[in-house]
C-alpha positions in Angstrom: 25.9 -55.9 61.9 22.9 -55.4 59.3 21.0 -58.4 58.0 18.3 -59.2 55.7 17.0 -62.2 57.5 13.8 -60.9 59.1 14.0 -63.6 62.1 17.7 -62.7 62.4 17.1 -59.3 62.9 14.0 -59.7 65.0 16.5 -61.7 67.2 19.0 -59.1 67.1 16.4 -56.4 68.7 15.8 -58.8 71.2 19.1 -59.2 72.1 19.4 -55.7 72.1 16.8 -55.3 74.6 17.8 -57.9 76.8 21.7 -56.4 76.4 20.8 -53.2 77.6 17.7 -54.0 80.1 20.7 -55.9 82.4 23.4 -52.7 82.0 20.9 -49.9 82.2 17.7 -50.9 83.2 14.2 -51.4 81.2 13.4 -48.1 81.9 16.1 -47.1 79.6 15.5 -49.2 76.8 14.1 -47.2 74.5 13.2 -47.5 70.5 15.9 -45.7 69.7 19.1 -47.3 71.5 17.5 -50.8 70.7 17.4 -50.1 66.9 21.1 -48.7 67.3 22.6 -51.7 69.6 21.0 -54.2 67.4 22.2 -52.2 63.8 19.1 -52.0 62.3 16.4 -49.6 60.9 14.1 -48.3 63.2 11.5 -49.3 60.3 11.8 -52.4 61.4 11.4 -52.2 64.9 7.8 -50.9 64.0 7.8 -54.0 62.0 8.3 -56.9 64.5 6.7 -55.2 67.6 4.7 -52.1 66.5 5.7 -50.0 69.9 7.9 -50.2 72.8 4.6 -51.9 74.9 4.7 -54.7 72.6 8.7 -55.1 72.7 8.8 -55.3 76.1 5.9 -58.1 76.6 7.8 -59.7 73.9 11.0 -59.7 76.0 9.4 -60.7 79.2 7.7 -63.7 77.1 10.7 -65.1 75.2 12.5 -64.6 79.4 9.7 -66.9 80.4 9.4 -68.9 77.5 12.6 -70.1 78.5 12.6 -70.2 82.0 9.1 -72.3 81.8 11.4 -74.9 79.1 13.7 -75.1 81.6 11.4 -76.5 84.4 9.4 -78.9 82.4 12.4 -80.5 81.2 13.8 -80.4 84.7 10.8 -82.0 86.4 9.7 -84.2 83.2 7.0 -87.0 84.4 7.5 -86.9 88.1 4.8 -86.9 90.3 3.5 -83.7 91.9 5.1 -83.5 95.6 7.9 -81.9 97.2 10.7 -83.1 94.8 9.2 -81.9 91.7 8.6 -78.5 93.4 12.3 -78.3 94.3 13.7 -79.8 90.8 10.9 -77.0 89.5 12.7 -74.3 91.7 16.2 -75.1 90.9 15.6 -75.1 87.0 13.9 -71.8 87.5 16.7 -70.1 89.7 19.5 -71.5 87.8 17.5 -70.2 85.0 17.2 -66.5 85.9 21.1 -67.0 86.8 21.7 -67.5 83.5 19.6 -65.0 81.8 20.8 -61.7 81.2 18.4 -58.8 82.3 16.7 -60.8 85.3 16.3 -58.2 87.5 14.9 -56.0 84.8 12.6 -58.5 83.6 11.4 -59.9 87.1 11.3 -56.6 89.1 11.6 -53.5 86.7 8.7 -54.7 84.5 6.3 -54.7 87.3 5.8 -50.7 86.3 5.6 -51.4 83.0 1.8 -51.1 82.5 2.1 -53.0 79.3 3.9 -56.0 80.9 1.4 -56.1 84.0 -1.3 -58.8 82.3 1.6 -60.6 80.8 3.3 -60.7 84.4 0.0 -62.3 86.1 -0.5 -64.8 83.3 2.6 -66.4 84.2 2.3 -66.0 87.9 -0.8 -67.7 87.5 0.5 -70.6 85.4 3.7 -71.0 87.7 0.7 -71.0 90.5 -1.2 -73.3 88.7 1.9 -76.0 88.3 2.9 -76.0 91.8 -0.5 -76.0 93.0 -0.6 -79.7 92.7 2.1 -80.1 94.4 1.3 -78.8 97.6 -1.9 -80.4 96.9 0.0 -83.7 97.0 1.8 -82.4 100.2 -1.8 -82.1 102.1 -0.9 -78.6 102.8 -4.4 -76.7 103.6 -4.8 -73.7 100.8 -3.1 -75.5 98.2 -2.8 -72.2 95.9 -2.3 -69.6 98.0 0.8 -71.9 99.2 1.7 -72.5 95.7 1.2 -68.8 95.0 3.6 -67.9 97.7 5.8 -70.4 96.3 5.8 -68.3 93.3 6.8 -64.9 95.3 9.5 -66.3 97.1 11.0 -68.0 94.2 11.4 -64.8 92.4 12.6 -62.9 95.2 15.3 -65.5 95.6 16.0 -65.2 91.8 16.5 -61.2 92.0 18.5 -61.7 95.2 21.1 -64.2 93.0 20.7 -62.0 90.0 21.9 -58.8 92.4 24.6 -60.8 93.6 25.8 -62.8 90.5 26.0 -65.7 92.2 23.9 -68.5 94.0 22.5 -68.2 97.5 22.6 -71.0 99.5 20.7 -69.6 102.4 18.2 -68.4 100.3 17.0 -71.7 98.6 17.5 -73.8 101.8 15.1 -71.2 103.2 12.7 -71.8 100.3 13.2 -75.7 100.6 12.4 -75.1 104.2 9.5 -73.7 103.2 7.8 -77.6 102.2 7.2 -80.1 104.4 9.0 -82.9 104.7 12.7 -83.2 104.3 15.0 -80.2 105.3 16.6 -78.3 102.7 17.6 -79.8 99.4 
C-alpha cells in the first residue's frame, strides 16, 4: 500500500491511527505499528507529525474537525434556543457513532498529556456555542449549563460508542436536561 502522494500518505497514518486507536486503544498506538498499518516509512511519520504528541493532537483535531462540520451544518442559521442545542447534539452523537476510535479519542486522550490543551480548546468552543443557547433559554449560569451540556454529551457519546448502537434513554435524558419541551 506504498504511495508517493505526500497527502495520501499523511492520510494513510491517520487512518492508521484511528484504525488501531478503536481495536487496541491509543495507548497502543505507537510509531511503530502506525508506520506498519499505514505501509509507509517511518521517515515519514517524522515528516508529517514530528512525534507521537503531535500525531495524536493531530488525530483528536481531524475527530473534531469533523464532528464540529457536522453540527454547523446540522444547526445552519437557526436561532440559539433549545432546538438548535438538540439539532447540535444529535449531529454530534450521530457523529462520534460514526467515527471509528470514539472512545479512544473522547476518553483515552484525556491522559494523553499532549492532547490535554487541545481537549480544553474544544470543550471550550463547544461551551462557547451552546452558551447562547441557554442564554436564549433564560437559564441562570448560562455557561456553566452550557459547560455541562458539553460533559454530558460526551458521556452519552462513549456510552453509544461502548455499545455500538444509539441510546434512546440516554439522549431523552440529555433533552430532559433543557427546559421546555420533553425529550426530542
Amino acid at each position: 500500500m506504498r504511495t508517493r502522494d505526500p497527502d495520501a500518505k499523511r492520510d494513510a497514518l491517520l487512518a492508521a491511527g484511528v484504525s488501531l486507536a478503536h481495536e487496541h486503544g491509543l495507548g497502543q498506538v505507537s510509531v511503530n505499528r502506525v508506520v506498519a498499518t499505514a505501509g509507509v516509512a517511518k521517515g515519514t511519520f517524522f515528516h508529517h507529525f514530528g512525534d507521537r504528541a503531535g500525531f495524536l493532537v493531530e488525530l483528536h483535531r481531524r475527530f473534531h474537525d469533523r464532528l464540529t462540520a457536522d453540527i454547523e451544518a446540522a444547526i445552519g442559521d437557526l436561532r440559539p434556543g433549545r432546538d438548535r442545542l438538540l439539532r447540535a447534539a444529535t449531529a454530534y452523537l450521530d457523529g462520534c457513532r460514526r467515527d471509528r476510535g470514539t472512545r479512544a479519542l473522547l476518553v483515552e486522550a484525556r491522559a494523553e498529556p499532549a492532547v490535554r490543551a487541545e481537549i480544553v480548546r474544544r470543550n471550550a468552543q463547544f461551551t462557547a456555542l451552546a452558551a447562547a443557547d441557554f442564554v436564549a433559554l433564560h437559564r441562570d449560569n448560562a455557561e456553566a449549563a452550557a459547560q455541562l451540556w458539553v460533559v454530558m454529551a460526551a458521556e452519552v457519546a462513549v456510552a453509544e460508542s461502548a455499545r455500538d448502537a444509539v441510546i434512546a434513554p440516554l439522549r431523552d435524558a440529555l433533552a430532559g436536561y433543557l427546559p421546555g419541551r420533553g425529550p426530542a
